[in-house]
VEXFI-427441 format. One record per residue (C-alpha): residue number from 1; residue in three letters; x, y, z. Coordinates in nm, 2 decimals. Example, Ala and Ser with C-alpha at 12.3 -4.5 7.8 and 13.67 -1.06 7.14 Angstrom:
{1,'ala',{1.23,-0.45,0.78}}
{2,'ser',{1.37,-0.11,0.71}}
This chain:
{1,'unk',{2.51,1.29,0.33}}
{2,'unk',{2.27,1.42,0.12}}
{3,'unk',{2.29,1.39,-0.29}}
{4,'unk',{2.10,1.61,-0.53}}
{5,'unk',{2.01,1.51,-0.94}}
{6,'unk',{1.92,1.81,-1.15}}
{7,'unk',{1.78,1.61,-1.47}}
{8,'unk',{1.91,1.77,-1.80}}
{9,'unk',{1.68,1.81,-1.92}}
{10,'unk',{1.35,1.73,-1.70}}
{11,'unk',{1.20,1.43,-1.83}}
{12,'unk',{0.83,1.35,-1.77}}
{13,'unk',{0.63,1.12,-1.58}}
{14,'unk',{0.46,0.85,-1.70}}
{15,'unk',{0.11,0.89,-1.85}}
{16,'unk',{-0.07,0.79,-1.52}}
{17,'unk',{0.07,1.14,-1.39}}
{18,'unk',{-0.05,1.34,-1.69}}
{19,'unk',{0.22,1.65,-1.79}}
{20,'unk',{0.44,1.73,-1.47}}
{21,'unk',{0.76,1.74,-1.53}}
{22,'unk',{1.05,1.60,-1.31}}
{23,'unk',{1.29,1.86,-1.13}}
{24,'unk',{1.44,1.71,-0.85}}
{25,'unk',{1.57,1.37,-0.73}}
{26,'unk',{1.75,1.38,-0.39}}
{27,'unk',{1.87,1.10,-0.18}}
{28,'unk',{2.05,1.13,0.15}}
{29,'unk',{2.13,0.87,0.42}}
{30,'unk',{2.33,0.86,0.76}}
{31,'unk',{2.29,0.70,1.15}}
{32,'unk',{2.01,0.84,1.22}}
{33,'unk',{1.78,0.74,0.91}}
{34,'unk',{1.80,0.78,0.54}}
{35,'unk',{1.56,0.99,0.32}}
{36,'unk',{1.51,0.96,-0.07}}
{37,'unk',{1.28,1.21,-0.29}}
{38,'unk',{1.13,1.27,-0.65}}
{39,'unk',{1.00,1.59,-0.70}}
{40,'unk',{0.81,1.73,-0.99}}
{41,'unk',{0.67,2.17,-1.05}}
{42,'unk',{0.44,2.25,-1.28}}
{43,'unk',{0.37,2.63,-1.36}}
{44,'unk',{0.08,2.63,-1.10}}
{45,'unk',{0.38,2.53,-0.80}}
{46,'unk',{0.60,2.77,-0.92}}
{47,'unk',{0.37,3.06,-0.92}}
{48,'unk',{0.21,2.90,-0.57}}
{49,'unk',{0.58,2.92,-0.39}}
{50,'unk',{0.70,3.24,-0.49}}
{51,'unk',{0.80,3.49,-0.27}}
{52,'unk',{0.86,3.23,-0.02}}
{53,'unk',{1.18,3.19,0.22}}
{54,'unk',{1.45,3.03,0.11}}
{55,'unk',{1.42,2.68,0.23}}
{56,'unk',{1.07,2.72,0.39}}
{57,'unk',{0.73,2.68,0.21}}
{58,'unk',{0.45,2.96,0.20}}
{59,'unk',{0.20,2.84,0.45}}
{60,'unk',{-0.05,3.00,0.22}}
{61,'unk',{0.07,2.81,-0.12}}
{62,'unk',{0.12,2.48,0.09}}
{63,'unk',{-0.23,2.34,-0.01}}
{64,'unk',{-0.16,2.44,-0.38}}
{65,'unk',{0.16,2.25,-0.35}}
{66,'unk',{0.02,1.92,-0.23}}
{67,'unk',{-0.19,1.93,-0.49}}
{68,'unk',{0.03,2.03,-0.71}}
{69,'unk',{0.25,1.71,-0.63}}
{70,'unk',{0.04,1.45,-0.82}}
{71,'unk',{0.32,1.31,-0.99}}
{72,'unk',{0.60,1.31,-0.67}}
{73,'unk',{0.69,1.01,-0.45}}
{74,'unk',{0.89,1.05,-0.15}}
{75,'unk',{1.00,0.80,0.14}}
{76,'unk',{1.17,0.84,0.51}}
{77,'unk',{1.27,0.57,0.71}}
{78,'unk',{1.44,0.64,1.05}}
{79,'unk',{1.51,0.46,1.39}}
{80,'unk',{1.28,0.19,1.46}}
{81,'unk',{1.09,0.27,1.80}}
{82,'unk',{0.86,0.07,2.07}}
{83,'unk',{0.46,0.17,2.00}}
{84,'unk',{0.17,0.08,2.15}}
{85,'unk',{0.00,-0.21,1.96}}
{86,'unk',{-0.35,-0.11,2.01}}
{87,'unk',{-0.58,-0.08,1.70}}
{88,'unk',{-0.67,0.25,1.72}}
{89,'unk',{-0.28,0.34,1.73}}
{90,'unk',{-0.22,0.13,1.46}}
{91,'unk',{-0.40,0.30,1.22}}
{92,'unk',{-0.34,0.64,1.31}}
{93,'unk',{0.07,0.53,1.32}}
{94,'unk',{-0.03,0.48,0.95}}
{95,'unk',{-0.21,0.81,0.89}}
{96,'unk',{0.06,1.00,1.08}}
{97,'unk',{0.31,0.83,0.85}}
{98,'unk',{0.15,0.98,0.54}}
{99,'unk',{0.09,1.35,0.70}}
{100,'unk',{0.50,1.35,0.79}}
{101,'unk',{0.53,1.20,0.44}}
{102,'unk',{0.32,1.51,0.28}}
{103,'unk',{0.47,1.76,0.54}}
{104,'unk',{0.84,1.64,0.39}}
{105,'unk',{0.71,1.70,0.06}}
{106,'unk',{0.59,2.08,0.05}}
{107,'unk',{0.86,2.13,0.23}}
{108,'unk',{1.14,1.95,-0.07}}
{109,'unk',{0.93,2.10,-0.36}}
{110,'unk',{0.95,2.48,-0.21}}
{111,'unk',{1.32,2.41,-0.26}}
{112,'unk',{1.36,2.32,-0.58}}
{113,'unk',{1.55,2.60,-0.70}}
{114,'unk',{1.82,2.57,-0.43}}
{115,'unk',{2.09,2.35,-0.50}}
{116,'unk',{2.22,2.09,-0.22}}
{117,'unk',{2.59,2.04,-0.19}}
{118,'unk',{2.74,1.68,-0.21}}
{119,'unk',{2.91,1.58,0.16}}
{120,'unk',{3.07,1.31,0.07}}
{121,'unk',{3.17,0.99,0.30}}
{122,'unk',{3.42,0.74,0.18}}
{123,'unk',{3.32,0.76,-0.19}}
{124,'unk',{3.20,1.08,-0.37}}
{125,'unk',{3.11,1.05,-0.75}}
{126,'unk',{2.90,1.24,-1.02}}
{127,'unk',{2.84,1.14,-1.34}}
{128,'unk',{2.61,1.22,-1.61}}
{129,'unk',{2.58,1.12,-2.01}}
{130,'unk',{2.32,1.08,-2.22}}
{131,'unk',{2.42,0.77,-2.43}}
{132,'unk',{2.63,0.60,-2.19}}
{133,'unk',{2.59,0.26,-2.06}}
{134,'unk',{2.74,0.32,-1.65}}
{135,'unk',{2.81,0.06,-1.35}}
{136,'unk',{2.98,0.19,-1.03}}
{137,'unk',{3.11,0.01,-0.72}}
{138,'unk',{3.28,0.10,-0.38}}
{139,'unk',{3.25,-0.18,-0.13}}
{140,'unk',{3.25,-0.01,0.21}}
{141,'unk',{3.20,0.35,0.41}}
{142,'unk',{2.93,0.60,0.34}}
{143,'unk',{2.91,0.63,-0.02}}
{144,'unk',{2.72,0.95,-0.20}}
{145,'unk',{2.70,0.86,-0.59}}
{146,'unk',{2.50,1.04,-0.84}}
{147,'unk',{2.42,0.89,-1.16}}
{148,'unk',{2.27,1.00,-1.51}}
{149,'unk',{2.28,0.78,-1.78}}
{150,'unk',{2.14,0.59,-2.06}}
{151,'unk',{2.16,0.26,-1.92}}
{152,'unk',{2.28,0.21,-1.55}}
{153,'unk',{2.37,-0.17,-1.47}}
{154,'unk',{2.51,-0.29,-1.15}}
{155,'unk',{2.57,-0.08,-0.88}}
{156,'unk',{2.76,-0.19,-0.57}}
{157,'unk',{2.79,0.06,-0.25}}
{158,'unk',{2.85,-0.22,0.02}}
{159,'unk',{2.84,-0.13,0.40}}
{160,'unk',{2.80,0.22,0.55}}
{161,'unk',{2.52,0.46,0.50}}
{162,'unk',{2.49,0.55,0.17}}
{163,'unk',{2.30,0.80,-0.08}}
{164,'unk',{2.25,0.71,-0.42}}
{165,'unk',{2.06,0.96,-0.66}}
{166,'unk',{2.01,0.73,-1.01}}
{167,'unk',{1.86,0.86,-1.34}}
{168,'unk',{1.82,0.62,-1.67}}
{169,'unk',{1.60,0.44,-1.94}}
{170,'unk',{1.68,0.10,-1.74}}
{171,'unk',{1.84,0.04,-1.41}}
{172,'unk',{1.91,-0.27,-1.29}}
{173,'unk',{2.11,-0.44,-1.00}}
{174,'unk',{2.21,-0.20,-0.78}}
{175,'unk',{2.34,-0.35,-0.40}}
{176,'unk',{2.34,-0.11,-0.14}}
{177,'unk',{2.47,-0.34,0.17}}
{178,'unk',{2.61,-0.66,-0.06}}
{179,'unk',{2.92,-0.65,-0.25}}
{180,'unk',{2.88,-0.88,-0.59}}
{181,'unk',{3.05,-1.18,-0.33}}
{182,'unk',{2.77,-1.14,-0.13}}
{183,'unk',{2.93,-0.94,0.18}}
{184,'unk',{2.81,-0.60,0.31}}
{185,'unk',{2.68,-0.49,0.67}}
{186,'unk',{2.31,-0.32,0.72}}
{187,'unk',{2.34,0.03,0.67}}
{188,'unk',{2.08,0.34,0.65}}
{189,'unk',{2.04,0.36,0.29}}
{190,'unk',{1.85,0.62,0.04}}
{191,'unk',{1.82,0.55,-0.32}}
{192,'unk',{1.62,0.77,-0.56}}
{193,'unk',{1.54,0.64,-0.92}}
{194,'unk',{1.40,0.80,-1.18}}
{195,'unk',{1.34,0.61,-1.51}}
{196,'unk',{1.18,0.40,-1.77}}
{197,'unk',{1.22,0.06,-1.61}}
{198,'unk',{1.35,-0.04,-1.28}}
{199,'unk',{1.51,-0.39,-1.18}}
{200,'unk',{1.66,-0.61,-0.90}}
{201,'unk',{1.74,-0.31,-0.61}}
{202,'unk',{1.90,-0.46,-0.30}}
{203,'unk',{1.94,-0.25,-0.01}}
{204,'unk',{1.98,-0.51,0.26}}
{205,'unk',{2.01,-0.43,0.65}}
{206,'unk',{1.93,-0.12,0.77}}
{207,'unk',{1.64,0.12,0.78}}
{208,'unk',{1.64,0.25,0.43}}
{209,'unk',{1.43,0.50,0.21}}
{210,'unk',{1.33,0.38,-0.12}}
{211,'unk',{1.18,0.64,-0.37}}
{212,'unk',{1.09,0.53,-0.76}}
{213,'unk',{0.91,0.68,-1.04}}
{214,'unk',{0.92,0.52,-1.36}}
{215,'unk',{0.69,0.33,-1.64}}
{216,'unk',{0.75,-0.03,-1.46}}
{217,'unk',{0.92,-0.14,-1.17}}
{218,'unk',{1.00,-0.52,-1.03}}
{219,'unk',{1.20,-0.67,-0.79}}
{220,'unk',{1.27,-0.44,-0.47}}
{221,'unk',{1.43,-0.59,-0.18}}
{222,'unk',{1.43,-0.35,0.07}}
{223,'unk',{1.54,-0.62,0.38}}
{224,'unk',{1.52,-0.61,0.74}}
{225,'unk',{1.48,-0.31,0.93}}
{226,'unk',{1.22,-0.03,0.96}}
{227,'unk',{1.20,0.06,0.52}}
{228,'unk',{1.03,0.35,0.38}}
{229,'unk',{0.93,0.27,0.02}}
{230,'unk',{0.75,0.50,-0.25}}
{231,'unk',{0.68,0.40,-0.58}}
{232,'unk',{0.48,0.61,-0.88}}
{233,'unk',{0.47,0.33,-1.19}}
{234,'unk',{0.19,0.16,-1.44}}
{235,'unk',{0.33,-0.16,-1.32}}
{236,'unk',{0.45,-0.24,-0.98}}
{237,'unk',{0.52,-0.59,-0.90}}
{238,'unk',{0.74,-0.83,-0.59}}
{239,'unk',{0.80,-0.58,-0.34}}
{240,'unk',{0.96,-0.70,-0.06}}
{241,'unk',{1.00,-0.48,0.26}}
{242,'unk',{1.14,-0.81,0.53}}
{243,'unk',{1.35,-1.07,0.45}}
{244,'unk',{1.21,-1.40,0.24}}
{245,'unk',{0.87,-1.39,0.09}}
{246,'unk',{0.57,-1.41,0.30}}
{247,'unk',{0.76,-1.35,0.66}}
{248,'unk',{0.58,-1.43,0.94}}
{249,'unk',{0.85,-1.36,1.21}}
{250,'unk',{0.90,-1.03,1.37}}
{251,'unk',{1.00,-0.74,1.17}}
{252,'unk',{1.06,-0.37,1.13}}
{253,'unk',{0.77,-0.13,1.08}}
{254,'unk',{0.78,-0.07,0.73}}
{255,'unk',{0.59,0.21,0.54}}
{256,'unk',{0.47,0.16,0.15}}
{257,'unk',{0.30,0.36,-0.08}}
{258,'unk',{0.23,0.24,-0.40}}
{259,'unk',{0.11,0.47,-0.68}}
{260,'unk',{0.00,0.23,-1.05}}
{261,'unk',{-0.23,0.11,-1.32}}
{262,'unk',{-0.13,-0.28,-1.16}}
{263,'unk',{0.04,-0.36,-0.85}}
{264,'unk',{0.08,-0.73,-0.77}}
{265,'unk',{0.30,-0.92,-0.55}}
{266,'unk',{0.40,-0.74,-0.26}}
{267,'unk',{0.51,-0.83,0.05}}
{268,'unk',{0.58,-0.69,0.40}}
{269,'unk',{0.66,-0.95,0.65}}
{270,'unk',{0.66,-0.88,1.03}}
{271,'unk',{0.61,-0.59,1.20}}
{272,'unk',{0.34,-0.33,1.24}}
{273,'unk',{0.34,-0.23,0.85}}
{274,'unk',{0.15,0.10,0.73}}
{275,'unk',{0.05,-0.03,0.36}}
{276,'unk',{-0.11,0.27,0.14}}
{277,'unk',{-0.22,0.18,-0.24}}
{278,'unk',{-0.41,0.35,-0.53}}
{279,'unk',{-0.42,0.13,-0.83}}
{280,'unk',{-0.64,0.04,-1.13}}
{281,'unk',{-0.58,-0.39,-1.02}}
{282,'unk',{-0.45,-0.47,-0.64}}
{283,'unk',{-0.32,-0.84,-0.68}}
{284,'unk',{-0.19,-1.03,-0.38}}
{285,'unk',{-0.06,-0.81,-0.10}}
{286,'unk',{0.11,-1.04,0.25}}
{287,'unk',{0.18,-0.77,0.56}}
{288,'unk',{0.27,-1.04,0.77}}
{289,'unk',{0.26,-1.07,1.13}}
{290,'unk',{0.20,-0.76,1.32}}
{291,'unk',{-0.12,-0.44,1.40}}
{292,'unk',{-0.06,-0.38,1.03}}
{293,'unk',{-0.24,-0.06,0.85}}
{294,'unk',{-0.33,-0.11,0.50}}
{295,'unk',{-0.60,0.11,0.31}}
{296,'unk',{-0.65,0.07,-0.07}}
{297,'unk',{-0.85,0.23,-0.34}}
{298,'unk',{-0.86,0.02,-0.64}}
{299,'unk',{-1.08,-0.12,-0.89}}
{300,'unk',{-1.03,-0.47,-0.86}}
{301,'unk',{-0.88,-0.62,-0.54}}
{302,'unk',{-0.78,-0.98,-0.46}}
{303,'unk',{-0.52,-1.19,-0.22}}
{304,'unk',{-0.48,-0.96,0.06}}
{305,'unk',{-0.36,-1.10,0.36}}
{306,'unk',{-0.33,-0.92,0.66}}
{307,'unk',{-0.20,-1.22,0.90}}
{308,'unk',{-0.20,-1.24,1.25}}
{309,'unk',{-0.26,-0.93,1.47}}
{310,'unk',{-0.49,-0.62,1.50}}
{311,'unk',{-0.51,-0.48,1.21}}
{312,'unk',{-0.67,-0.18,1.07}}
{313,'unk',{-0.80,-0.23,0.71}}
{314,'unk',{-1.00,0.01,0.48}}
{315,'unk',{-1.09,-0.07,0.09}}
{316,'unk',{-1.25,0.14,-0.17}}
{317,'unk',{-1.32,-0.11,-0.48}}
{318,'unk',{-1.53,-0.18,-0.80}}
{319,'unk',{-1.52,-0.58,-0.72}}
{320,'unk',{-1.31,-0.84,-0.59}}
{321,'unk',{-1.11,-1.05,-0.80}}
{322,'unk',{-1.30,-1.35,-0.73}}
{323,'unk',{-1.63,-1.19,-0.85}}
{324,'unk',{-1.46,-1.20,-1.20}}
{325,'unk',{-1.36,-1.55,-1.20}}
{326,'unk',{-1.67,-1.66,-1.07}}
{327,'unk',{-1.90,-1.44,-1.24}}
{328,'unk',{-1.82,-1.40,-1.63}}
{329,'unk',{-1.91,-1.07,-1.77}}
{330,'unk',{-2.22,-1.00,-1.61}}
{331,'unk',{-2.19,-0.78,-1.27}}
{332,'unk',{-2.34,-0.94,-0.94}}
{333,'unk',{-2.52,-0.65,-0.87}}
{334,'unk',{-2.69,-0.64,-1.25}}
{335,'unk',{-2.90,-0.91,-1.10}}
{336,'unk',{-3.30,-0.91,-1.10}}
{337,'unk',{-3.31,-0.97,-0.76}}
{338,'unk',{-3.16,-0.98,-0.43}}
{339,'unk',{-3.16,-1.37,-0.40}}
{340,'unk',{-2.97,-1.34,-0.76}}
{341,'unk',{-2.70,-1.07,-0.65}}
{342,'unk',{-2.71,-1.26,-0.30}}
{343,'unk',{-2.62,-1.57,-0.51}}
{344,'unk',{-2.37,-1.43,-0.75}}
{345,'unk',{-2.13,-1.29,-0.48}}
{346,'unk',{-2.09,-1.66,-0.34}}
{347,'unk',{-1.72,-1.74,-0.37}}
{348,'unk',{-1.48,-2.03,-0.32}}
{349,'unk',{-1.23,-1.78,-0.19}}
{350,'unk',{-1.17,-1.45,0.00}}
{351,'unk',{-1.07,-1.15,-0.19}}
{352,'unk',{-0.95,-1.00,0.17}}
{353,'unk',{-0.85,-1.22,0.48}}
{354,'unk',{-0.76,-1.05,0.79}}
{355,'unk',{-0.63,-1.37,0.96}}
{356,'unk',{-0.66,-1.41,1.32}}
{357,'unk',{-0.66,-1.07,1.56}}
{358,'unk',{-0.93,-0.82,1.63}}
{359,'unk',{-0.95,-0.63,1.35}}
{360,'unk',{-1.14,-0.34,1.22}}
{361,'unk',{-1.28,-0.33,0.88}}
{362,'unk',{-1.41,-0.11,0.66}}
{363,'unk',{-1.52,-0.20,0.29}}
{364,'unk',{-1.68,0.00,0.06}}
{365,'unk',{-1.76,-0.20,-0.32}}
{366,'unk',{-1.96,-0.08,-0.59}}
{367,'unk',{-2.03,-0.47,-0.71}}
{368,'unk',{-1.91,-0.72,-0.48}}
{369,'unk',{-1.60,-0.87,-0.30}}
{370,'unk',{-1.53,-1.16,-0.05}}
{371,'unk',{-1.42,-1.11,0.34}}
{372,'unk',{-1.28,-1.34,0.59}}
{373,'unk',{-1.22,-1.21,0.89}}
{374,'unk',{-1.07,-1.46,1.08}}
{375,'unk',{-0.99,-1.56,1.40}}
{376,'unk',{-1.07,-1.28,1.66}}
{377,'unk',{-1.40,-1.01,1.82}}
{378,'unk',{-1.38,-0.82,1.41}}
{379,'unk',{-1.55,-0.50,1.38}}
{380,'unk',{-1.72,-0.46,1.01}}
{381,'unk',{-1.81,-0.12,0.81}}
{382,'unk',{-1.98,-0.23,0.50}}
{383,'unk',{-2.04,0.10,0.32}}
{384,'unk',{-2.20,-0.04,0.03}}
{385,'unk',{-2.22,-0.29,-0.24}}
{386,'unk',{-2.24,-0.70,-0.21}}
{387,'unk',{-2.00,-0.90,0.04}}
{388,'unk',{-1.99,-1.25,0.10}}
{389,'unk',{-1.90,-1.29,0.45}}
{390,'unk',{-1.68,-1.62,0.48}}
{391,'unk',{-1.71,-1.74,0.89}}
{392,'unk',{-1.59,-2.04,0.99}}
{393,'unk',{-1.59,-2.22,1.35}}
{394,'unk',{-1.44,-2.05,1.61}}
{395,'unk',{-1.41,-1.73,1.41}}
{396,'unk',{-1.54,-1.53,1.70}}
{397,'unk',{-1.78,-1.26,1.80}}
{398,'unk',{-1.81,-0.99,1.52}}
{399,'unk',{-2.00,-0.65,1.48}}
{400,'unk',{-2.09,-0.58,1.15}}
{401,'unk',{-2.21,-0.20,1.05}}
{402,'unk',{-2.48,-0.20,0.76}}
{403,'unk',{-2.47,0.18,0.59}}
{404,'unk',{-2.78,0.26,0.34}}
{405,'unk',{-2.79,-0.01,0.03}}
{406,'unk',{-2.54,-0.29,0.14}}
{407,'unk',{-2.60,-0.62,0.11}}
{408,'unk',{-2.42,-0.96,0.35}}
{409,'unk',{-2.45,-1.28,0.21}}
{410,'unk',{-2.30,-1.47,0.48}}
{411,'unk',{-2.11,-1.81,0.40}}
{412,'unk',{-2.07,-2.08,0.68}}
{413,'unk',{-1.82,-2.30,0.67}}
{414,'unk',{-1.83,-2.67,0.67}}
{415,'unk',{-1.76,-2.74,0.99}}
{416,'unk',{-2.06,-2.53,1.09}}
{417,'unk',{-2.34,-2.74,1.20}}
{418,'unk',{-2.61,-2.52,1.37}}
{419,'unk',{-2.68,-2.15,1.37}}
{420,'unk',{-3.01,-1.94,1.46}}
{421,'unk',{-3.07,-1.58,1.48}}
{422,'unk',{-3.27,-1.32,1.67}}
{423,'unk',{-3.36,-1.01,1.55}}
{424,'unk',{-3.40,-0.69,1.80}}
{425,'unk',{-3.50,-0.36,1.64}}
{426,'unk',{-3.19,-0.23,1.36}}
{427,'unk',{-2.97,-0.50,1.51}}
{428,'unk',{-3.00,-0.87,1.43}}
{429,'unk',{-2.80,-1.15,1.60}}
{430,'unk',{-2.64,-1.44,1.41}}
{431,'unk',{-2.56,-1.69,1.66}}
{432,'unk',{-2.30,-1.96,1.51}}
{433,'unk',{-2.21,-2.23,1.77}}
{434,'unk',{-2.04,-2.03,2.05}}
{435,'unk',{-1.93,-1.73,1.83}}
{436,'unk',{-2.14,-1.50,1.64}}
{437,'unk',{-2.17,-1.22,1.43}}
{438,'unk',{-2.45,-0.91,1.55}}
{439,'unk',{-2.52,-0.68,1.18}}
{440,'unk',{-2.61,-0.37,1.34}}
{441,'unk',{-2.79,-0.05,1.08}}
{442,'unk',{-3.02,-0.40,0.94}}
{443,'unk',{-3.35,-0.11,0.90}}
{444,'unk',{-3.10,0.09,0.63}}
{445,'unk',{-2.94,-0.23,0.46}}
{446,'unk',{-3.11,-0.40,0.11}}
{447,'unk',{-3.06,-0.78,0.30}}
{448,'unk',{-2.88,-1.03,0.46}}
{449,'unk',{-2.86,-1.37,0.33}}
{450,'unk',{-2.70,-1.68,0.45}}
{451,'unk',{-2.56,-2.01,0.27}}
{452,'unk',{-2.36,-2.28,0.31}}
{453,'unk',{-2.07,-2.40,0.09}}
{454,'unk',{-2.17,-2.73,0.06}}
{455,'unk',{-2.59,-2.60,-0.02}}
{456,'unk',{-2.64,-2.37,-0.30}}
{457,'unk',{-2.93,-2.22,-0.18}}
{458,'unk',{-2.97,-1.90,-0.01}}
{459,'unk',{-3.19,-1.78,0.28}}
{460,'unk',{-3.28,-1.47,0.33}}
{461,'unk',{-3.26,-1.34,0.70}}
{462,'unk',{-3.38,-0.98,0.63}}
{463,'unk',{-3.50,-0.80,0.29}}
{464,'unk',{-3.58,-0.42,0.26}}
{465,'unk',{-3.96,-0.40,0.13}}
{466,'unk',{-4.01,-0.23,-0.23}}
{467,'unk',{-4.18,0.10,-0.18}}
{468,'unk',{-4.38,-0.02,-0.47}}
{469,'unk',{-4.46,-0.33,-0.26}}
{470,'unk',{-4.58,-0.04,0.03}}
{471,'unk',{-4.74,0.14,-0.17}}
């Protein structure tokens, strides 16, 4: 079934997405997946997809309508299938997620001025009011209900596959698989919500297709199952993609794209989870167990936990979240020297940990953050900026890559007794009881310094010379 909202009239985006307009909200939902979208045109798309076939986008204007999409989110979720757990197919499942995602999208906004008919399943329903306070329910089959309304509380769809298209100020508690008593089956569900402020959505069992835009949004339970989930807001916080908070057990390979000002709280569980976020703050993110792929670009990140598995993790920052507790107002990389940035970035906790798998890392700060990698043979990009390396015993062999102007403080844990190091041309060994950790690019790096967390001091293995020292 697939359910179409024309607003009346468009309403806009919140601030973070500057003056596009909305024009299209569009759920649908059936056996073999669910899909929700939220559309927006500007003049620039309009002009960019004329002339085009009805139903197909111009393959000359489909760059312009990408771009032109800065304020759309969209989300697919279909059946669940067996992958290859390597970690290079782990992250390019996530980048392939985001090119279908994008591909979905030109294609939805070059049909915006084609309207979709309603095929209903067991329940059909339509409404639309501007002052009206609405609540539906229909408590099993394959329900297709759109909604416009002031205020939209409590919205019950039960089993089957449905389609829900909702448009309010507020909406809060809506059930897709749960009947108020608590019963409901696992369907493929699609809900698109436009609005203010966004509450409570329950879509159970199922592989479902979440897709939200609005000013603040809190408390989506998106279940088991393989879950597609899309959210535009200034605030996004608990997001929960797998049954319970902080699942470690086994569980469907969900996809989540956050778009915000602050997104805190979310969590993925099991399963080999493609995680994208762009954010001003990035506060405590679990994926669970499972080759997860999560890349962030954020100014301040801090609690990511990737768990167990082989994951695939890339983070553009300002700073960690720790560097701020830690380090008052002053930046760590404001220091006079490298000992005093080396010292600064010394932290009592990781802003990343990757848990235990062989994972590959890529970091890119322009102060400083905190890594542990964990258990497992870790590959390291450090693309610039301060990070305090956290290894502990038995944390394995790791390859860490030094581009031009980073800097490695690393910090052994207590239980480390002994370490020495060897250095060989660009590449420097770091030998730490039977594991180790090789820094290769040392030539192009600032330094590398190494502490302890029960010794404040730190001592530096390599430092680039001054050119006015040279000189």
């Amino acid at each position: 079934m697939t359910l179409p909202i024309q607003p009346n009239p468009p309403q806009m985006l919140p601030t973070l997405f500057g003056s596009l307009s909305l024009s299209l909200l569009r759920a649908s939902a059936g056996p073999g997946g669910a899909s929700a979208e939220i559309g927006s045109a500007s003049l620039g798309l309009a002009q960019g997809a004329a002339g085009a076939e009805p139903g197909a986008p111009d393959a000359r204007g489909a760059d312009g309508l990408l771009l032109a999409a800065e304020g759309r989110v969209s989300a697919q979720a279909g059946a669940a299938e067996p992958e290859d757990r390597s970690l290079g197919e782990a992250r390019e499942r996530g980048l392939h997620r985001i090119r279908s995602r994008m591909r979905h999208l030109a294609r939805a906004l070059a049909r915006l001025d084609r309207g979709v008919a309603i095929r209903s399943g067991a329940t059909a329903a339509s409404y639309s009011s501007a002052e009206a306070q609405a609540s539906f329910a229909s408590y099993g089959g394959n329900d297709a209900l759109s909604v416009s309304a002031r205020s939209l509380s409590g919205v019950y769809t039960g089993t089957g596959h449905d389609a829900l298209a909702l448009s309010a100020q507020r909406v809060e508690g809506v059930y897709t698989d749960v009947s108020p008593w608590g019963r409901g089956g696992g369907g493929n569900d699609a809900v698109a919500i436009r609005a203010g402020e966004v509450a409570s959505v329950f879509t159970g069992g199922g592989n479902d297709a979440l897709a939200i835009a609005a000013q603040s949004v809190r408390g989506i339970y998106s279940g088991s199952g393989s879950d597609a989930v899309s959210i535009a807001a200034e605030i996004v916080h608990d997001i929960y993609t797998d049954p319970g908070p902080r699942a470690r057990r086994a569980g469907g390979d969900d996809t989540v794209t956050l778009q915000g000002r602050q997104v805190s709280s979310v969590h993925t569980g099991g399963g080999d989870d493609a995680v994208t976020i762009a954010a001003e703050s990035v506060d405590r993110l679990y994926t669970g167990k499972g080759a997860d792929a999560v890349t962030i670009s954020a100014g301040r990140v801090g609690g990511l936990y990737t768990g167990a598995g082989r994951d695939a993790i890339s983070v553009d920052a300002t700073s960690g979240r720790s560097q701020a507790l830690t380090s008052g107002d002053v930046p760590p990389t404001e220091g006079e020297t490298v000992e005093d940035r080396l010292q600064a970035a010394r932290s009592t906790v990781a802003d990343i940990n990757a848990g235990a798998g062989d994972d590959a890392i890529s970091l890119k700060v322009t102060e400083a953050i905190a890594l542990e990698a964990g258990r497992g043979d870790d590959a390291i990009t450090l693309n610039g900026g301060t990070v305090a390396l956290r290894y502990g015993l038995g944390d394995g062999n790791d390859i860490v890559s030094l581009a031009p102007g980073a800097e490695v403080l690393v910090q052994l844990g207590a239980d480390v007794a002994d370490w020495s190091v060897t250095q060989e041309g660009d590449t420097l060994l770091l030998q730490i009881g039977e594991g180790s950790i090789r820094f290769e690019g040392v030539g192009a790096s600032i330094a590398i310094g190494i502490t302890r967390t029960d010794d404040p001091e730190v001592e530096l293995l390599h430092a680039q010379v001054p050119l006015d020292a040279v000189a």
